[in-house]
DRENDO-1510 file (C-alpha; in Angstrom, 1 decimal, always signed):
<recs>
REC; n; res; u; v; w
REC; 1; UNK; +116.0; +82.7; +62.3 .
REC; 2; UNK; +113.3; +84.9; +63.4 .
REC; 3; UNK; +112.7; +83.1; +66.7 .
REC; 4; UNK; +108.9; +81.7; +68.5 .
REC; 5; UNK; +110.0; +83.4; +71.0 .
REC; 6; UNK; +113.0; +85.5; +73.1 .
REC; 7; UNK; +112.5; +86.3; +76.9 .
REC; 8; UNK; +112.5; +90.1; +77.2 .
REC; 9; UNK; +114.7; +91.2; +80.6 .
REC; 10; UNK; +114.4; +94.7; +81.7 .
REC; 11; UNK; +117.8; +95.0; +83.4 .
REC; 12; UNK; +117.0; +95.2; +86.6 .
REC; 13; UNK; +116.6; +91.5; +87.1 .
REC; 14; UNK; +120.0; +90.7; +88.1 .
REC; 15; UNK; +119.8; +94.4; +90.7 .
REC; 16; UNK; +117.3; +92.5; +92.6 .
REC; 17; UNK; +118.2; +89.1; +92.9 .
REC; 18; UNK; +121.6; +90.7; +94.5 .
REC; 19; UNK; +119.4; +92.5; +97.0 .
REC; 20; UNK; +117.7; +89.2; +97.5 .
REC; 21; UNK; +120.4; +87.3; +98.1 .
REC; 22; UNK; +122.6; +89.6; +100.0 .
REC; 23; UNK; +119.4; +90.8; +102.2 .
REC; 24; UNK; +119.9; +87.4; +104.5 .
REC; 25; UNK; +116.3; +85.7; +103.3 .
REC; 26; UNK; +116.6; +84.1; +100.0 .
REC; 27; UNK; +114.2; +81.3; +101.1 .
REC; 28; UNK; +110.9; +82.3; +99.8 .
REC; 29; UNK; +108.2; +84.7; +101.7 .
REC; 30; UNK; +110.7; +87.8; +102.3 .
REC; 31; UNK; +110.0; +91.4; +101.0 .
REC; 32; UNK; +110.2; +90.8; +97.1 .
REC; 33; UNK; +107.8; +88.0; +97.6 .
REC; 34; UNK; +105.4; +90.5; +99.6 .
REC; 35; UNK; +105.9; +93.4; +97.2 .
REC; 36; UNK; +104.7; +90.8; +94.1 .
REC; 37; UNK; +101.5; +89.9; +95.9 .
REC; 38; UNK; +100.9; +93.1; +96.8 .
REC; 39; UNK; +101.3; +94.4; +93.3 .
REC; 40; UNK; +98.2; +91.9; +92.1 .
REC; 41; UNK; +95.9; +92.3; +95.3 .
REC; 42; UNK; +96.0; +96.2; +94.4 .
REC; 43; UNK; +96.3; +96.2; +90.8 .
REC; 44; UNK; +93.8; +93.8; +89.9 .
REC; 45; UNK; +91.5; +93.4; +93.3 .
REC; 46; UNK; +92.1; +89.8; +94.0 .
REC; 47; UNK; +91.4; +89.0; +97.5 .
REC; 48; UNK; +94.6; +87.1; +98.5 .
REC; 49; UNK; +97.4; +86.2; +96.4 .
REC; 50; UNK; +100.6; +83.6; +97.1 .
REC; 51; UNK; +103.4; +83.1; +94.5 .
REC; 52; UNK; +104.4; +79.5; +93.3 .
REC; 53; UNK; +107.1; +77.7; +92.0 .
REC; 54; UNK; +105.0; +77.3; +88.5 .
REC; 55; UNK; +100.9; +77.2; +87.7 .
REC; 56; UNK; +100.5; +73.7; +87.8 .
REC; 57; UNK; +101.9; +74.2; +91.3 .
REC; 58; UNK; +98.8; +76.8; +91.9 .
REC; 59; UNK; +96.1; +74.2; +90.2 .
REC; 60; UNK; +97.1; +71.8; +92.9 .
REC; 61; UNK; +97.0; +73.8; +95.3 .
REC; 62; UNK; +93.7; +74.8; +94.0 .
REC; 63; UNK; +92.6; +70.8; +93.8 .
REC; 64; UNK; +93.7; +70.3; +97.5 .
REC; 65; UNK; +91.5; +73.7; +98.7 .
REC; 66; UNK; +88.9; +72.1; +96.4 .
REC; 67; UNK; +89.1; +68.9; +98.8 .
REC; 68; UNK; +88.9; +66.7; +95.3 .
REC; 69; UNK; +88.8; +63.1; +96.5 .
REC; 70; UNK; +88.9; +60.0; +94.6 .
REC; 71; UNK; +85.5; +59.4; +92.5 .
REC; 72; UNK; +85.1; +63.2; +92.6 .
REC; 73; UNK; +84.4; +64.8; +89.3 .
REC; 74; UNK; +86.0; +68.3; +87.5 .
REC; 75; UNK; +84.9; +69.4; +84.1 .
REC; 76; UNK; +87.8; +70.6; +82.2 .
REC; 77; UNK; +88.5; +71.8; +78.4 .
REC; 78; UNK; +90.1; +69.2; +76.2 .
REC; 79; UNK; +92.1; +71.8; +74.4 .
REC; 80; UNK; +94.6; +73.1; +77.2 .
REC; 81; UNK; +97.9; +72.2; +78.9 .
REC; 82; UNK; +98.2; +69.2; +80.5 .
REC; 83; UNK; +98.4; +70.7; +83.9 .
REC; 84; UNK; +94.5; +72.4; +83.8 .
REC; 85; UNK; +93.8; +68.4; +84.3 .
REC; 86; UNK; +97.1; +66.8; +85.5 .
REC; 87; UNK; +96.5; +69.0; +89.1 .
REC; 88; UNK; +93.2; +67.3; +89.7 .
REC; 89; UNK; +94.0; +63.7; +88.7 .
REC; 90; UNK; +96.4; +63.6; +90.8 .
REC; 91; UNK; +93.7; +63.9; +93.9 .
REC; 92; UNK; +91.8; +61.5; +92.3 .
REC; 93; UNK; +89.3; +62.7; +90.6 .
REC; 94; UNK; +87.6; +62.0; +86.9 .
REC; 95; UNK; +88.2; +64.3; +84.4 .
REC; 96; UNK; +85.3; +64.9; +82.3 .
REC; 97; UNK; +86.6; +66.8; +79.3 .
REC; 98; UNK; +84.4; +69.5; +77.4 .
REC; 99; UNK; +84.7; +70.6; +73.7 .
REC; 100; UNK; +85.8; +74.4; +72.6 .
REC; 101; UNK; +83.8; +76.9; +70.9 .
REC; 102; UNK; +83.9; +76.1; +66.7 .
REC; 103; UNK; +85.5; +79.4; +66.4 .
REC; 104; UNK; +87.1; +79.7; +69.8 .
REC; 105; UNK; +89.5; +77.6; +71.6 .
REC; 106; UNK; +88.0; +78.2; +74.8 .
REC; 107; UNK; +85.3; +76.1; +76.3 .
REC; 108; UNK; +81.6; +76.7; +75.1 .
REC; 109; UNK; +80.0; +77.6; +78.1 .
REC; 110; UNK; +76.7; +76.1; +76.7 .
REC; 111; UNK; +78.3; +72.5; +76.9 .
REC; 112; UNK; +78.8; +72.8; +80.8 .
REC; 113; UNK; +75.6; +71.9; +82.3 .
REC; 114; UNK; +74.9; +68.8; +80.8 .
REC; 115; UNK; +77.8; +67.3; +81.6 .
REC; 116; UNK; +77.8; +68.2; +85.6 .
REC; 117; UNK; +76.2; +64.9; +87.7 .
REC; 118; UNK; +76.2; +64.9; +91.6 .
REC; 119; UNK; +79.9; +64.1; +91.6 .
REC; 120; UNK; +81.0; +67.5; +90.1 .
REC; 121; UNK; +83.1; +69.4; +92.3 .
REC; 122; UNK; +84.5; +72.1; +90.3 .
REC; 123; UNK; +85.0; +73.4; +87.0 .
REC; 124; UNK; +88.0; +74.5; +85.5 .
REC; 125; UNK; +87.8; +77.5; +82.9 .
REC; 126; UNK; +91.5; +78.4; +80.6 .
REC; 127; UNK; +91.1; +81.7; +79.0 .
REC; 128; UNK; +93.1; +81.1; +75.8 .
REC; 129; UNK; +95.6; +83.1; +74.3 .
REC; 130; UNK; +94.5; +85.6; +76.9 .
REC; 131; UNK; +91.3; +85.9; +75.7 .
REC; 132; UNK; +88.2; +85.3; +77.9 .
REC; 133; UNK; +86.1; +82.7; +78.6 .
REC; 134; UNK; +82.4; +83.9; +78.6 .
REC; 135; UNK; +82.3; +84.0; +83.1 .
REC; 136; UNK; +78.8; +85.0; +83.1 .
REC; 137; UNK; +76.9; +81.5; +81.8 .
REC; 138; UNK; +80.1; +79.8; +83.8 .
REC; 139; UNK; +79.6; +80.9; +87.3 .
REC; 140; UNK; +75.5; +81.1; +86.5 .
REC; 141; UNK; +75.6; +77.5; +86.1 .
REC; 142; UNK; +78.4; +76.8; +88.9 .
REC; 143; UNK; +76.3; +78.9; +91.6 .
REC; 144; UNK; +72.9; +76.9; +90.8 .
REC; 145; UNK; +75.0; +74.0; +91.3 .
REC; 146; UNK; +76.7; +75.0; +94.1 .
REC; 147; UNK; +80.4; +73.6; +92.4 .
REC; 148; UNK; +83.5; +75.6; +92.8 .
REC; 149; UNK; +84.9; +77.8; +89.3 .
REC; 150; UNK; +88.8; +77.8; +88.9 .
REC; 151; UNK; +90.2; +80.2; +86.4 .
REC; 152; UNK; +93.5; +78.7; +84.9 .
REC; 153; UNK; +94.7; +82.3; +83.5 .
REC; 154; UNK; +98.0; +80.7; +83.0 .
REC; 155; UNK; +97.9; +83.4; +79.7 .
REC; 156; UNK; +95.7; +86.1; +81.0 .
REC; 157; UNK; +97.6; +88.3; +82.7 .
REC; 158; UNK; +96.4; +92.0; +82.6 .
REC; 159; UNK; +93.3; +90.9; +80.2 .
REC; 160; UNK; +89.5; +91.4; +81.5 .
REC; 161; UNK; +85.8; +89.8; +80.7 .
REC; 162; UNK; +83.3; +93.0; +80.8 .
REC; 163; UNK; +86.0; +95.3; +82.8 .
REC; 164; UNK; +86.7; +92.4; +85.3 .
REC; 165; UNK; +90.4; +91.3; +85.5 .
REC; 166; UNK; +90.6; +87.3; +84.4 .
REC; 167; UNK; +91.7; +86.1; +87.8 .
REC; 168; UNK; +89.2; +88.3; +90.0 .
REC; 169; UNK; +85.9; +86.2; +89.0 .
REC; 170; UNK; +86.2; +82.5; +89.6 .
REC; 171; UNK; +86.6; +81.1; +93.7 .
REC; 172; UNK; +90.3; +80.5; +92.6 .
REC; 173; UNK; +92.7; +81.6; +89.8 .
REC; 174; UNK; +96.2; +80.5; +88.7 .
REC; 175; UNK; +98.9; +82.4; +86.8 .
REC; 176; UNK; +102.0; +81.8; +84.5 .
REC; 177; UNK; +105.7; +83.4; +84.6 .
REC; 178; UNK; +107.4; +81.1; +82.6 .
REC; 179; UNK; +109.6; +82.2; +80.4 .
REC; 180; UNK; +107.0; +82.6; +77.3 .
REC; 181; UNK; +104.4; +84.1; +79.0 .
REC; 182; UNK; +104.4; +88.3; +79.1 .
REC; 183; UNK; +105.8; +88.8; +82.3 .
REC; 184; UNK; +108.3; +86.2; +83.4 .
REC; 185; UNK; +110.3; +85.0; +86.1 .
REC; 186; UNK; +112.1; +81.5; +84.0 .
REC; 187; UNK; +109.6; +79.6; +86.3 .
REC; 188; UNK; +107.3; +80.9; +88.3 .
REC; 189; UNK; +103.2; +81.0; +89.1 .
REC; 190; UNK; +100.5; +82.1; +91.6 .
REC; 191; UNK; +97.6; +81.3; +93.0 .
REC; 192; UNK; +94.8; +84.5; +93.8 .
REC; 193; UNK; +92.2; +83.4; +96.2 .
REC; 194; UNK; +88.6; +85.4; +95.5 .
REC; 195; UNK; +86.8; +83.4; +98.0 .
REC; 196; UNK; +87.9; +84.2; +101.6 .
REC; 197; UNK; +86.7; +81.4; +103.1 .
REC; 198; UNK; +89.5; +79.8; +101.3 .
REC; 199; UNK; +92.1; +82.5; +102.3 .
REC; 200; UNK; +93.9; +80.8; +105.8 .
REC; 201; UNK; +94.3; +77.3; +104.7 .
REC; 202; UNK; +95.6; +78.5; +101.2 .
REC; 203; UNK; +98.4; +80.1; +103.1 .
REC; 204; UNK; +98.5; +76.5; +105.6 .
REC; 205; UNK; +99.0; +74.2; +102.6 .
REC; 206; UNK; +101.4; +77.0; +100.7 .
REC; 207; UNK; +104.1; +76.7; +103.4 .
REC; 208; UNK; +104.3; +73.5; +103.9 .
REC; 209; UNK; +101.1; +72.4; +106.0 .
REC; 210; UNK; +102.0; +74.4; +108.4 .
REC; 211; UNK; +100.9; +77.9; +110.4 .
REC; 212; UNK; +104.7; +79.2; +109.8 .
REC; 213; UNK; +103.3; +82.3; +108.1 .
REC; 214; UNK; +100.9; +83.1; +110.6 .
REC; 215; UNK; +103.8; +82.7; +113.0 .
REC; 216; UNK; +106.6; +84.9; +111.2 .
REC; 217; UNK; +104.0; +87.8; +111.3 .
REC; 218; UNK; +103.7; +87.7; +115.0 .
REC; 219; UNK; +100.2; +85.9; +115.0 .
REC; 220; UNK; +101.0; +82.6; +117.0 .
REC; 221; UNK; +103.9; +82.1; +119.9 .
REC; 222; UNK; +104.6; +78.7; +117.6 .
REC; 223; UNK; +104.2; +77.0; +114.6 .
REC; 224; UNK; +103.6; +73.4; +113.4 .
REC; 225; UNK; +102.4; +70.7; +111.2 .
REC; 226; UNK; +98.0; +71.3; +110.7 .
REC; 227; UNK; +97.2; +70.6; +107.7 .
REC; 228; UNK; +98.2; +68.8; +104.6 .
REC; 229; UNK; +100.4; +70.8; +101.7 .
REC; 230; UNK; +103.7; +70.8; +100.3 .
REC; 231; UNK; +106.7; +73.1; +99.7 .
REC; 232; UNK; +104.7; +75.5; +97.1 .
REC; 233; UNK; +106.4; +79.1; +97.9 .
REC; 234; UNK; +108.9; +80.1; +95.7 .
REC; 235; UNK; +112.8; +81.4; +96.4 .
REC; 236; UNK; +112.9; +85.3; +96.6 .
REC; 237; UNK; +115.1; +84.9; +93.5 .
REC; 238; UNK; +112.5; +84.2; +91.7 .
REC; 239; UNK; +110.9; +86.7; +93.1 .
REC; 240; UNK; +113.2; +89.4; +92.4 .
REC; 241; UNK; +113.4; +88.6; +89.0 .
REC; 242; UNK; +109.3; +88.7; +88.8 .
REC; 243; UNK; +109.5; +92.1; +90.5 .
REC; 244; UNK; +111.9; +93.4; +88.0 .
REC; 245; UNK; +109.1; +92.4; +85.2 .
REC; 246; UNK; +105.9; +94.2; +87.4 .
REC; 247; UNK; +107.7; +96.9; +87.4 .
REC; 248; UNK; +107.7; +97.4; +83.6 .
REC; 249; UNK; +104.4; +95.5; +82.7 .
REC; 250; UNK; +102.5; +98.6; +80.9 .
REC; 251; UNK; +105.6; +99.4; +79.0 .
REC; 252; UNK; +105.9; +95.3; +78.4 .
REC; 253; UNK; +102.0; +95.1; +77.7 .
REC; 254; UNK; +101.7; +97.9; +75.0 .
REC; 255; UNK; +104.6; +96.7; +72.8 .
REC; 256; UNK; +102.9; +93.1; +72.7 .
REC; 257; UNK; +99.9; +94.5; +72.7 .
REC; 258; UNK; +101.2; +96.3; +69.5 .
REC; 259; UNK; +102.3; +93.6; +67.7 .
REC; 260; UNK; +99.2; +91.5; +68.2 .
REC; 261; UNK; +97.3; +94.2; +66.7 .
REC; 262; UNK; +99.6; +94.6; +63.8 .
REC; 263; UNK; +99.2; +90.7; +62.8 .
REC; 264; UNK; +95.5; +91.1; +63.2 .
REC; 265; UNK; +95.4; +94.6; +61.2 .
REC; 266; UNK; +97.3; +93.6; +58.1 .
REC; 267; UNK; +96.3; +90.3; +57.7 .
REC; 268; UNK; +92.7; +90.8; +58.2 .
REC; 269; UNK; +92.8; +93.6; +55.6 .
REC; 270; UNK; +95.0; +90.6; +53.1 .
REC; 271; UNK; +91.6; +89.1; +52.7 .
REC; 272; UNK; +93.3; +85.6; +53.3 .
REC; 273; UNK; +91.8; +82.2; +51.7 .
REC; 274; UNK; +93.0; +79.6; +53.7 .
REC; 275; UNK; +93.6; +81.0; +57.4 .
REC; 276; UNK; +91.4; +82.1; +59.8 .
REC; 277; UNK; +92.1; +85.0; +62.8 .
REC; 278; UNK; +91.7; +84.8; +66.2 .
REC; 279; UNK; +88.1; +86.1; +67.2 .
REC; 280; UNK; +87.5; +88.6; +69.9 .
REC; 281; UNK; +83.7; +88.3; +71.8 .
REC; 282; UNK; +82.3; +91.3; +72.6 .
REC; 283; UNK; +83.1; +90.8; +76.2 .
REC; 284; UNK; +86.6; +90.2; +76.1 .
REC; 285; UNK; +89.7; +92.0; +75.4 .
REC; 286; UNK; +93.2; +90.6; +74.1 .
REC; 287; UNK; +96.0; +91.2; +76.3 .
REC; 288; UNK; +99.3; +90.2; +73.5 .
REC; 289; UNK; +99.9; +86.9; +74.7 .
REC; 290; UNK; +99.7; +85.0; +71.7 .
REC; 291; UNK; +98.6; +85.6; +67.8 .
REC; 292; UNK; +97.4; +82.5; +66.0 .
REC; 293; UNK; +96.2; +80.7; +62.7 .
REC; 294; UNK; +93.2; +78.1; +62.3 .
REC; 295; UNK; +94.4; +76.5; +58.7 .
REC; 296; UNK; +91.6; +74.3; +57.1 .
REC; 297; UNK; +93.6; +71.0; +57.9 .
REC; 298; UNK; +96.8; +69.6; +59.4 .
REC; 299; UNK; +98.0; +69.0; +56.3 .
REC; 300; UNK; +98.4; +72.8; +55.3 .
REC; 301; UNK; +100.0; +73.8; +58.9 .
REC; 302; UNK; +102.3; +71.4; +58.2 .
REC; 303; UNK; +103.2; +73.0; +54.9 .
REC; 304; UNK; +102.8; +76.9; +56.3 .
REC; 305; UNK; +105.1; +75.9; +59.3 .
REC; 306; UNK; +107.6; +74.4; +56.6 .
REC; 307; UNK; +107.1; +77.0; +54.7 .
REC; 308; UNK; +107.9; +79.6; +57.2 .
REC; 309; UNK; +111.0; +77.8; +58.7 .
REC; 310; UNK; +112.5; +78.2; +55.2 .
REC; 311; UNK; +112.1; +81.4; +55.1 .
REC; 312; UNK; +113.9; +81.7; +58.8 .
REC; 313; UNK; +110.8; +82.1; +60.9 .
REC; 314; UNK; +109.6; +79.9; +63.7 .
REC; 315; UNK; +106.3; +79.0; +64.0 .
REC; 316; UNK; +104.4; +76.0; +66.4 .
REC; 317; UNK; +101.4; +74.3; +66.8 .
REC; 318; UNK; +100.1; +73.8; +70.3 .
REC; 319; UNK; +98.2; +71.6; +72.6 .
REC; 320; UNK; +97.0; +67.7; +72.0 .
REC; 321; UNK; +93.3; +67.3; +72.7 .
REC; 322; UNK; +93.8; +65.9; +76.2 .
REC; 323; UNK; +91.1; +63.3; +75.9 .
REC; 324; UNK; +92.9; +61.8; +73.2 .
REC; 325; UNK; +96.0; +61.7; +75.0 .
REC; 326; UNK; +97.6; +58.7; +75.6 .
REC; 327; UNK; +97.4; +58.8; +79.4 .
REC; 328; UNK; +93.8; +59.5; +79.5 .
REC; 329; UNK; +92.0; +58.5; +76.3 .
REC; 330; UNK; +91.1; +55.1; +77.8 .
REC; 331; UNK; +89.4; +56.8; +80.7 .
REC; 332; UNK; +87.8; +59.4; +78.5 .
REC; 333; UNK; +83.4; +58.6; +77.5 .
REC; 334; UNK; +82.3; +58.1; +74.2 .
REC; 335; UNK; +82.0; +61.4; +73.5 .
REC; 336; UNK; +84.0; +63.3; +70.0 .
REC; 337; UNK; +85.0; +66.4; +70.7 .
REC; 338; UNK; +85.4; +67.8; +67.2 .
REC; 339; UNK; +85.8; +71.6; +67.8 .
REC; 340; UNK; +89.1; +70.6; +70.3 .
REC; 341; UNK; +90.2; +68.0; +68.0 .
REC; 342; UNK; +90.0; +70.9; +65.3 .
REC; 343; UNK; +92.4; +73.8; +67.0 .
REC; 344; UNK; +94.8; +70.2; +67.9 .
REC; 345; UNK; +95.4; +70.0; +64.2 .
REC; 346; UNK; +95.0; +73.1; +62.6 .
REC; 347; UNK; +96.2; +76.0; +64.8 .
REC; 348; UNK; +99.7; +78.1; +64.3 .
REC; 349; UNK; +101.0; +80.2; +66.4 .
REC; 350; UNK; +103.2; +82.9; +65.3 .
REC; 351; UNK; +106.0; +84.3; +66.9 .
REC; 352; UNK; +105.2; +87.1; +69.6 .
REC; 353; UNK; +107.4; +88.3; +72.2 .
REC; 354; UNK; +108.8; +92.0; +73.6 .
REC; 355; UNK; +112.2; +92.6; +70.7 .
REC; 356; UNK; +110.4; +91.3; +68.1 .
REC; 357; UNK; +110.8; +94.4; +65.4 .
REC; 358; UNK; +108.7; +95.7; +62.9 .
REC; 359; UNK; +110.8; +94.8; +60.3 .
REC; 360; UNK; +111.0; +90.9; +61.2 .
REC; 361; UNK; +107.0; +91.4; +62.3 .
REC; 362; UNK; +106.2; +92.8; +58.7 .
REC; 363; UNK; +108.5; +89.5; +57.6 .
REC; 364; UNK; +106.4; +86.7; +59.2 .
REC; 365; UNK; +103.4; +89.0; +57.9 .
REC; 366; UNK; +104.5; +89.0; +54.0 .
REC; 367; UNK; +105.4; +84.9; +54.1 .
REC; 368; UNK; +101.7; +84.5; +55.8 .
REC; 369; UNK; +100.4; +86.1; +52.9 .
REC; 370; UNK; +102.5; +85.0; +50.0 .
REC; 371; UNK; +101.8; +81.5; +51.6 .
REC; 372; UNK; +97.8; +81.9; +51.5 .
REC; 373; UNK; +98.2; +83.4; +47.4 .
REC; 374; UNK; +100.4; +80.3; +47.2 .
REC; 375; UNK; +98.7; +77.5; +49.1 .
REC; 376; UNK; +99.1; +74.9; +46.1 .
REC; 377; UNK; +102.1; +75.3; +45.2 .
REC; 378; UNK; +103.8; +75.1; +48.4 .
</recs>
């Protein structure tokens, strides 16, 4: 069975944890820690960045630096991971849910506005698949309404809007290492902070509520109890295994990068029937993440992911339209949001991770197409 996906380990993952733990400080904040941090501030200019245990640990974080309060109001696409909403209804707020592009999972941009009232305090923006959401019309209308933008780039690593890294534009941005992301650490996320006002408290409610960092680097004679947070940092297990992934990422981003562009290549040039490809704006780039299929109805993914497990290869569908989740749909408005409803039940994603081969890749390409001549039959 040709597997969703594999983690890809680079062999220096277990090197570095043994450093880690045999260095004395395995608690979280020591030098792998620093050295990950580091590696994003400089590669990708974001102002401040602080590793977490997971994303949805940087999204609250984010929600707390927000200061969401009950009755307080964050605009959020329907079609993501629980977590883009989960982080902010936690502190209370409303979730006001906003459709995807027809031909894009990511939100339309041009739906924003109309849905922001005088209890909006932020916006929350997932690029998809890695693929960007357009930031220009987003932070135009967030600046007019003076509301905070935070970019869940959960998938974007190393992927840019208009030659800005995702993750650099928004007043806050969260990042992915679990284990199916490109670069890994089995759990793992991060918060970058663009907006320095935000940068001293982020670091406060990251350790624990507390000054402790500020303390550790010599700053204060003591530490205590200032704010509120909660225990966010990782282990520096975690982040020696992350470091071990940094290290390689161009040699890790070119071979996914390489297989997303062989899916597109060869099936675009199939002329297929009853699949559509994943669409590229002008402005944004792909960075491997993830190579999907819009099918014309649930009905047909079901039979193309049938189809494909019987020919040994994996292949998932992916989020539920939040807002007609059963948590939330009773606190969702009237509103139909067709477009999200639309990717719930007809998007495939095929597998895409570092050892897949060519061989298994041309595979999973053959059965997509043999499937579209096939359609009725199967």
């Amino acid at each position: 069975m040709i597997p969703f996906n594999k983690p890809f380990l680079t062999g220096k993952e277990t090197q570095y944890i043994e450093e880690a733990v045999f260095s004395g400080k395995i608690s979280g904040n020591g030098d792998f820690t620093k050295k990950c941090q580091s590696f994003f501030e400089k590669k990708y200019g974001f102002k401040k960045c602080l590793l977490t245990t997971s994303c949805t640990d940087a999204l609250e974080m984010c929600a707390i630096l927000a200061n969401i309060k009950e009755g307080d109001e964050v605009i959020v696409p329907s079609y993501t991971f629980v977590s883009s909403a989960l982080a902010f209804v936690r502190q209370g707020a409303k979730i006001i849910f906003a459709d995807s592009y027809s031909n894009n999972p990511n939100i339309d941009a041009g739906l924003i506005e109309p849905l922001i009232t005088k209890k909006t305090k932020a916006i929350v923006i997932v690029h998809y698949a890695g693929i960007s959401c357009e930031m220009d019309t987003v932070m135009a209308i967030a600046n007019k309404h003076n509301i905070l933008v935070i970019e869940d780039a959960a998938q974007a690593i190393d992927s840019y809007y208009k030659e800005k890294p995702l993750g650099s534009i928004g007043h806050f941005s969260t990042f992915s290492f679990h284990e199916t992301k490109n670069i890994i650490s089995g759990e793992g996320g991060m918060l970058a902070i663009n907006d320095e006002r935000f940068a001293e408290r982020a670091e406060v409610i990251w350790e624990k509520g507390t000054n402790r960092a500020q303390f550790f680097r010599g700053e204060i004679n003591k530490y205590g109890w200032i704010d509120t947070g909660s225990s966010f940092l990782p282990s520096e297990v975690i982040a020696a295994f992350l470091w071990a992934q940094l290290e390689n990422l161009n040699t890790i981003q070119k071979k996914r990068k390489h297989i997303w562009n062989t899916y597109y290549s060869k099936l675009n040039n199939a002329n297929l029937n009853h699949f559509s490809l994943p669409i590229i704006p002008s402005y944004a780039s792909q960075n491997g993440h993830l190579f999907y299929l819009v099918v014309k109805n649930i009905e047909t993914r079901a039979k193309l992911i049938n189809y494909l497990k019987t020919n040994n290869i994996h292949a998932v569908f992916h989020y539920l339209s939040l807002h007609a989740s059963a948590y939330y749909h009773k606190k969702h408005d009237v509103r139909v949001l067709p477009n999200s409803d639309k990717f719930t039940n007809c998007l495939v994603r095929l597998p895409l991770f570092y050892n897949l081969s060519d061989v298994e890749l041309e595979k999973i390409i053959n059965a997509v197409i043999t499937f579209d001549n096939n359609e009725t039959i199967f």
